[in-house]
N, C-alpha and C positions, 0 to 999 in steps of 0.2 A: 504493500500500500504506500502511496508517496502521500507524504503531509506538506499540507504550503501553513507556514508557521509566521504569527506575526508578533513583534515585542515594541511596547510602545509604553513603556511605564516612566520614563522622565525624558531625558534629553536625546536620545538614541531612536530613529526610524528604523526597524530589520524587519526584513522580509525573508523567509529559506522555505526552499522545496528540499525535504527528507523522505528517502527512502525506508522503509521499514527492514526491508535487507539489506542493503548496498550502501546506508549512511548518508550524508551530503550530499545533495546533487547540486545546488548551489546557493548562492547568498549574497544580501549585497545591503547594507548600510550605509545610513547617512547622520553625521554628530552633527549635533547644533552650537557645539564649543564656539566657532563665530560670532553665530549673533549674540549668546547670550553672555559673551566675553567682555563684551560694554560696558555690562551692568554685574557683574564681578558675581556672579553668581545665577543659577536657573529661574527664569520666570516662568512662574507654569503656563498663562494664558499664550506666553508666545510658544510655549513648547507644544502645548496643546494646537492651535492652528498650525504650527511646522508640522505637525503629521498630517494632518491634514491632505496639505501640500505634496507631500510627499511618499505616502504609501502605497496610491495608485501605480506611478510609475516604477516605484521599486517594484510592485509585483508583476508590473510586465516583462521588466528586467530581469528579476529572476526565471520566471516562464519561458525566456527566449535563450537564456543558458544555460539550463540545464534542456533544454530542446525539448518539451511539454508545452500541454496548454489545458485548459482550466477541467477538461472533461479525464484529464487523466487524472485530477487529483480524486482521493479518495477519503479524505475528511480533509477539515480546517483547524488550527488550534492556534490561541490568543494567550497573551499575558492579561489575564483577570485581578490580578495584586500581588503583592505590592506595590504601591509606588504613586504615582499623583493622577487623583480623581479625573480631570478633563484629559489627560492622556492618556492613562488605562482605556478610555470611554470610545477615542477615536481606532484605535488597532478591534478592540470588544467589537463597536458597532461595525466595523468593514470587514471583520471577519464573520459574522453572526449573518451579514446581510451575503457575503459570497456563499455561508455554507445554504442557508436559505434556499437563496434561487440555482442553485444545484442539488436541493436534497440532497446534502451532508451532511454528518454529525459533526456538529464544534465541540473543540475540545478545550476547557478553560488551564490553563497550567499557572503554578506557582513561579514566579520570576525567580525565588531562589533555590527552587527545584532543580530549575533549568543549568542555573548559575554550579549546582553540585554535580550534576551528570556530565554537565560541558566535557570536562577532562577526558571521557569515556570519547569522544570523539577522534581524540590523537591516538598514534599508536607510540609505546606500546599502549594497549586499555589496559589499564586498573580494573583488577579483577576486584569482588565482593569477598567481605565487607573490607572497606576502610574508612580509615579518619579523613575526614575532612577541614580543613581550612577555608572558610567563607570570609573574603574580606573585600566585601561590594559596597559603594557610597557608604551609608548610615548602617553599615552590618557588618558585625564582625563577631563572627561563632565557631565553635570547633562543634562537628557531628560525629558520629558512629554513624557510618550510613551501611545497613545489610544486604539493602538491597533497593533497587526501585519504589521508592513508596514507603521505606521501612528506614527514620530519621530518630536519632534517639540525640538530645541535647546535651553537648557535654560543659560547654561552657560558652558563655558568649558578654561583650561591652556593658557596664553598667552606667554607664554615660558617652564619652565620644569614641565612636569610632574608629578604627586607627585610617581610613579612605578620608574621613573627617579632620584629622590630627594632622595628614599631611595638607589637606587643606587650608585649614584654618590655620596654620602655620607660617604656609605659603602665601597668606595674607595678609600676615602678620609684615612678612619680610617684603611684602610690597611686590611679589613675583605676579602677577592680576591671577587669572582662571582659563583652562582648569588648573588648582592647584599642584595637587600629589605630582605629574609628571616635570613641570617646570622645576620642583625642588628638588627632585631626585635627578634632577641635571646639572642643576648648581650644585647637589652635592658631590658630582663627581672632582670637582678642583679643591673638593674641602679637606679639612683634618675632623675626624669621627669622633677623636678625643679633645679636642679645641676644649669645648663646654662639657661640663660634668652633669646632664640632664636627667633626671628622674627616670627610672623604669616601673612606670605603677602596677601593684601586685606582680609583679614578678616572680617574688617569693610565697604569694599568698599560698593556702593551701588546696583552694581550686583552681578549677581551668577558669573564671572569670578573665574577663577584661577591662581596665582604665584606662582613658590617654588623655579626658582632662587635667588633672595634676601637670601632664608634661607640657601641653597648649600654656597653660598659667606660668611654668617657668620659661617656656623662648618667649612671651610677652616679657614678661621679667627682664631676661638679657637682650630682648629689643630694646629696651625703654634705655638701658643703663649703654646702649652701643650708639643710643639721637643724643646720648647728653657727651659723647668723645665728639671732638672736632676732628680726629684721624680716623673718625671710621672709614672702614674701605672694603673694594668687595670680597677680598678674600676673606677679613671675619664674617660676612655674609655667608660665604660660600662654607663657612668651616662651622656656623651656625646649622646653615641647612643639614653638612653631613652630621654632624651632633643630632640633630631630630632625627633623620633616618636611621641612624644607628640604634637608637632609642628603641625606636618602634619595632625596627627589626627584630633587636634582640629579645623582648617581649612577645611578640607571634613564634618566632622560633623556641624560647625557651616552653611554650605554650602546649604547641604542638608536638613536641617532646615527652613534655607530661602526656599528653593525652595519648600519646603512642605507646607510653610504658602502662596508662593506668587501665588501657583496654585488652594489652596486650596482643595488638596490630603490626603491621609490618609495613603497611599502605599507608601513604600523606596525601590526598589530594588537595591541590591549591585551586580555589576560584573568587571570581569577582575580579573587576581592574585593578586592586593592589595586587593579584597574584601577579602582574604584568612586571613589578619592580627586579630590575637585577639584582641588585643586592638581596633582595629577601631571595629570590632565588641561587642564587650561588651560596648565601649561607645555609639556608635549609640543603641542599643537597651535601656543601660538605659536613657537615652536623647526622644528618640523617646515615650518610656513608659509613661513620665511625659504629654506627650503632647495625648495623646491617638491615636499615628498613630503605626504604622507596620513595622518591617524590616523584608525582605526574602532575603535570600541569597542562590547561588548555594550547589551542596553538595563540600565540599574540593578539591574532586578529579574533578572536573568540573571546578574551580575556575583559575587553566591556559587553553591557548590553548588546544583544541583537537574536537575529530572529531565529539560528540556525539553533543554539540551546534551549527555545524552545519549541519548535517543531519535532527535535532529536527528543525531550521527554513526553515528548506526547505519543513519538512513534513507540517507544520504550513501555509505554502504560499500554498503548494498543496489543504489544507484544506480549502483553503479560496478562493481559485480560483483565485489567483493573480499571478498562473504563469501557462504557455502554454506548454501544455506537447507533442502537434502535431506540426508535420512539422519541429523538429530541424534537421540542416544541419551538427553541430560537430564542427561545424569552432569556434575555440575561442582565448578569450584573457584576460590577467590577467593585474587590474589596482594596482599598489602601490599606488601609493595616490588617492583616490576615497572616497570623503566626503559621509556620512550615508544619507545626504539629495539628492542625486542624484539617491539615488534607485528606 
């Protein structure tokens, strides 16, 4: 069965046609990083009409690349929540309305459903069960995941997220938006140890997570780097790597714990911070000493889009966990809709 899969939960248009056997057939995205780059942050009303704009053609694009067309598809499935109410609504209402006038069953998925299976896309796959590392925008969780469908919580942020920490950080230093990647650029000329920055819970005795504490101290040594008249970029640059390293060493030392306390052998990394080199080159040599595994998405998979959730929907249809007779079309999109209520 091919699924035409659509993701439209903040800033990110994806459209993907998946095969149920054969995987990918192809995909094709569009960030709204530009316009919303103005205003130093996402506005939903412009994100929401950007899809708009822009869904229809990406699903022709996709249609004309993988060499298909609407009569070979064989359901539709939409990102339903999380993520912001008038974009959920636009991917929801054009997918509900293609599966409609093709009698098709829609299929609603979890955006960070999508975001955990991703990895399952690259080769080698990650075989079941492993740990998971979830560290997308405003979410940063560690899972057991058994299987398709089968998420057991192991820890997860109790205030900012570490996708947010690079963030708000990176605003802090005046890098504009999106944040995380511009600072993990500046942190490449930096020194790691420059600043002595907080590692919150690190030691705690769960897998939780903190990275307000660490946001409150690079304000701190911002404030105290506008009152030198020598400031220059290289403390800049040796700030930024100071936060990266932070943060890093915290999801790594994280994900550690959660390796030994499940007794796993499997890391899988997702969400746009799994995109960061540095946490990738440190979880792999880390993981290496101890004989377990990292997988991670390919780069272009590692934000929002449509092919991670097309792929978990093909994945449920595989597994008989969703009902492809008798849909009525009537739907609804949740923003906040915890991964354990699927």
């Amino acid at each position: 069965m091919i699924i035409l899969g659509f993701e439209s939960s903040c800033d990110e248009t994806g459209v993907a046609a998946v095969c149920s056997d054969k995987g990918l057939l192809a995909h094709s995205l569009h960030t709204q990083v530009a316009m919303h780059a103005h205003y130093g942050g996402v506005v939903p009303e412009l994100a929401s009409r950007d899809h708009v704009r822009r869904v229809i053609p990406l699903t022709r694009q996709v249609l004309s690349q993988a060499g298909i067309s609407l009569s070979d598809v064989g359901a539709i499935a939409y990102t339903a929540g999380p993520g912001l109410a008038g974009a959920l609504l636009v991917g929801a209402s054009v997918a509900q309305a293609i599966a409609w006038s093709l009698e098709l069953p829609a299929i609603p998925i979890h955006h960070l459903e999508g975001h955990l299976l991703s990895p399952r896309m690259a080769l080698p796959c990650p075989e079941f069960p492993f740990v998971a590392l979830l560290v997308s925008g405003g979410h940063t969780q560690l899972m057991r995941v058994d299987d398709v469908g089968q998420y057991e919580l192991l820890g997860e942020t109790l205030d900012d997220a570490a996708g947010e920490a690079f963030d708000k950080t990176a605003k802090l230093l005046g890098l504009g938006y999106p944040g995380g990647p511009a600072l993990a650029k500046l942190a490449e000329r930096g020194d790691p140890k420059k600043f002595d920055l907080p590692r919150p819970m690190l030691h705690s005795p769960n897998l939780d997570f903190s990275f307000s504490g660490l946001k409150t101290a690079v304000m701190i040594q911002q404030k105290k780097m506008l009152e030198n008249p020598d400031i220059n970029g290289n403390i800049l640059a040796d700030l930024a790597a100071s936060t990266q390293d932070a943060i890093v060493e915290v999801l790594v030392a994280k994900s550690i714990a959660a390796l030994k306390q499940t007794g796993l052998k499997r890391l899988v990394v997702a969400g746009g911070v799994g995109a960061n080199q540095s946490l990738r080159q440190r979880l792999l040599s880390r993981l290496k000493r101890i004989g377990a595994g990292a997988y991670f998405p390919p780069l272009d998979l590692c934000t929002d889009n449509g092919a991670m959730i097309a792929y978990a929907a093909a994945q449920r249809v595989n597994r008989g966990l969703v009902d492809l007779t008798g849909q009525d079309h009537g739907f609804n999109v949740m923003p906040r809709w915890p991964l354990s209520q699927i």
